[in-house]
N, C-alpha and C positions, 0 to 999 in steps of 0.2 A: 504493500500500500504506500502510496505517496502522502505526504504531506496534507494537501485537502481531502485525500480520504480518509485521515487519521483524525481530522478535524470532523466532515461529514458525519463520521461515526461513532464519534466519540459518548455518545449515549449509548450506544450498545458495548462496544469499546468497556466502558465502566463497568457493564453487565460480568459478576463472577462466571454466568452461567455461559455467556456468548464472549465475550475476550478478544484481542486480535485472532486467535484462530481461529475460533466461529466466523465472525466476519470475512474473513478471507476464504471459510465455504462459502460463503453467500455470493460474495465477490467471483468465483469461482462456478457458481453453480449456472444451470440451463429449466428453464420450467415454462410449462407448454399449458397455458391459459384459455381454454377450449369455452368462449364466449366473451362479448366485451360489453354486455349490457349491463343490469342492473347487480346482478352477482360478480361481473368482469370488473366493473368499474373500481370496486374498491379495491378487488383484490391486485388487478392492475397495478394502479396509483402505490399501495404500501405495499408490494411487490420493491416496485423501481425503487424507493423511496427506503426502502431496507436494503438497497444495494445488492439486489439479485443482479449478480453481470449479462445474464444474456435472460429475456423473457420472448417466449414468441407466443405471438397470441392470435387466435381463430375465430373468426366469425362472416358469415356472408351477406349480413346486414349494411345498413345505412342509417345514420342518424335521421329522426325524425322528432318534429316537436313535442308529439306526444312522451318520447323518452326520454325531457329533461326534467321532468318530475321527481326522477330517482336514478338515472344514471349519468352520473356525476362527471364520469370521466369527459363528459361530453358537452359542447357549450352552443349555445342559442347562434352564434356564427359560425358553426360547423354543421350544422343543420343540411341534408342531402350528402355529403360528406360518408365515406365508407366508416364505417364505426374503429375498426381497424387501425385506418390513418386517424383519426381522432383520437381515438385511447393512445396512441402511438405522441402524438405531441404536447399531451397531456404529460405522460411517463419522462418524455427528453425536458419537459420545463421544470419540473421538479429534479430529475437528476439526469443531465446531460452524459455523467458515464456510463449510464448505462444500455446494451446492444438490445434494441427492438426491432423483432424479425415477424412481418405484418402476412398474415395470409385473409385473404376477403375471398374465402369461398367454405361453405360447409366440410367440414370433413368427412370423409369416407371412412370403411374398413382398410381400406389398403395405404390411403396416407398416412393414417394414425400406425398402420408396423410399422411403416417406416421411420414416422418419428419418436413414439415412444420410446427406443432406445436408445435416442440422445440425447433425452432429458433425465434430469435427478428425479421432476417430481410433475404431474400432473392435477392444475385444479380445477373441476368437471364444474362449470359456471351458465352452461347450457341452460335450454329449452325445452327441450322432446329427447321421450323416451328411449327414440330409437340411435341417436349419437351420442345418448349414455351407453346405453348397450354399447355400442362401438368402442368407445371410450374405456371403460372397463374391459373388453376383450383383449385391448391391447395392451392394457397396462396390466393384467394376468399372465398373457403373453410374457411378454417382457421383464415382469417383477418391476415393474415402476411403482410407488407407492401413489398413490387415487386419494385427493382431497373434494369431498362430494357436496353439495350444497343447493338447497332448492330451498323459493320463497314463494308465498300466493295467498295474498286475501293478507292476514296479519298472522298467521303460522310459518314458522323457518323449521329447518331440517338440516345437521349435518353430521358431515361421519368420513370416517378414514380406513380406506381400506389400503392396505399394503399383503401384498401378494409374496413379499419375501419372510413374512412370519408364513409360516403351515397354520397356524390357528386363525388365523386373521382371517373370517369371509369377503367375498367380494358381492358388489354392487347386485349381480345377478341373484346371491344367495339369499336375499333380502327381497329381492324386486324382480323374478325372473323372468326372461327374456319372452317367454310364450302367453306369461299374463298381460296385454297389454292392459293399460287404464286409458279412460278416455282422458284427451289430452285439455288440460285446465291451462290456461294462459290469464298472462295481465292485461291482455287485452279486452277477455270478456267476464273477467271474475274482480279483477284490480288486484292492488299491493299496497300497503301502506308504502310509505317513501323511506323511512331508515327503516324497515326491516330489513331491505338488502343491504344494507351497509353495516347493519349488526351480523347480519350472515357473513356476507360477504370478506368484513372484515376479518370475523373468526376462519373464515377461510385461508387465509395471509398465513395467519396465527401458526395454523397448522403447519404450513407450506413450510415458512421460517423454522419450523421448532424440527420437522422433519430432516431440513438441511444441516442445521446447526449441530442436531441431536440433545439439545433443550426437553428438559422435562419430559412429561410423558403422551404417549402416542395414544389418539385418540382411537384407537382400533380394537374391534367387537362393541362396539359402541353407538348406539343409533341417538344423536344430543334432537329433543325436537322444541323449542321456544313458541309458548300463545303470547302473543303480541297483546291479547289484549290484558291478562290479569300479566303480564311481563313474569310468567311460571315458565321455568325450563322443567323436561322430564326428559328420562335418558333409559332406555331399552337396551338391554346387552342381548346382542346378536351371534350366533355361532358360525362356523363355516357348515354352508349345506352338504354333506358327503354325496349327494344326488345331482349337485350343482351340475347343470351343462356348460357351463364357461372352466370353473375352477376346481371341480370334482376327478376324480380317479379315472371316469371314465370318460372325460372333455378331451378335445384336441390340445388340450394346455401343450404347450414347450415349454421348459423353463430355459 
């Protein structure tokens, strides 16, 4: 670290738990941010802002006025703008060292092999079921550890699944891929405005503490927050031995 990163970071820096080596994971690390909306935005923004050296982030939207209600990363004059390049100039004004690598198109099953193995950490900030699915396939695949996160109405939801613990379940084992649910959006059901940035942010949380190796790993753990009495409740979840993603008898590779 140079000088103004010595400076930059010197609140973590101070931290017993994160130190110059922690931070130089972070410094160091790659994390692949699969949405840049209302769950993207925060985690985005204190992503960059904790000095994650490389973050690449996915989505094949476009800023629209309806989304400056609650995602943040994005401003009234970037409005029709790829969400993408917005979150993107957002992350270099708060911290110019740090490498954002912008993709504006959905992801697939075959993109996501290809990247999940050159990322440390993935944080699943999406929309629909079915590029979670995707999402978690490839980061079972792979052994990337899965930072999960959904918001809608004033209920949040998250949880960590990490595919390098044997006990830890994945995403499918909770949610499986054949149950669809019909798909609830903020479009026709709404979101309070800091629920996502309470989710979202504990999404970072995780991301950070994953790379660092900071406290403890939220994994077999399903945290779910009611916005409205502000009650958290937390569900401990098992790996499915049945699972078709992460079971005995899945296509798993490790």
């Amino acid at each position: 670290m140079n000088d103004d990163q010595l400076l930059r970071y010197s609140r973590h820096i101070l931290l017993d738990d994160v130190g110059i080596e922690g931070q130089q994971r972070l410094i160091d690390s790659h994390v692949l941010v699969v949405g840049a909306g209302g769950l993207g935005s925060p985690v985005a923004l204190y992503l960059a802002a904790s000095g994650v050296g490389h973050i690449t982030i996915a989505d094949h939207d476009v800023v629209d006025l309806t989304n400056l209600q609650r995602q943040i990363a994005h401003s009234t004059a970037r409005v029709g703008q790829a969400k993408v390049d917005s979150a993107s100039q957002a992350m270099l004004a708060l911290n110019p060292d740090v490498r954002v690598t912008t993709l504006a198109h959905k992801l697939d099953a075959v993109q996501l092999d290809a990247l999940a193995p050159t990322v440390h950490v993935v944080v699943d900030c999406c929309d629909n079921f079915e590029t979670r699915q995707a999402v978690n396939a490839a980061c079972v695949k792979h052994q990337v550890p899965l930072v999960s996160g959904a918001a809608i109405r004033m209920d949040g939801q998250l949880a960590v699944y990490d595919a390098r613990d044997d006990q830890s379940p994945c995403y499918a084992c909770i949610f499986p891929p054949d149950d669809v649910p019909e798909e609830v959006r903020c479009a026709t059901l709404g979101v309070l405005a800091p629920l996502v940035g309470v989710i979202g942010t504990m999404q970072a949380m995780e991301a950070v503490k994953l790379i660092t190796g900071i406290g403890s790993r939220l994994v077999g753990r399903l945290q779910m927050l009611d916005g409205r009495g502000m009650a958290w409740s937390e569900m401990r979840v098992k790996r499915n031995p049945s699972c078709p993603v992460c079971g005995p008898s899945s296509a798993r590779v490790a």
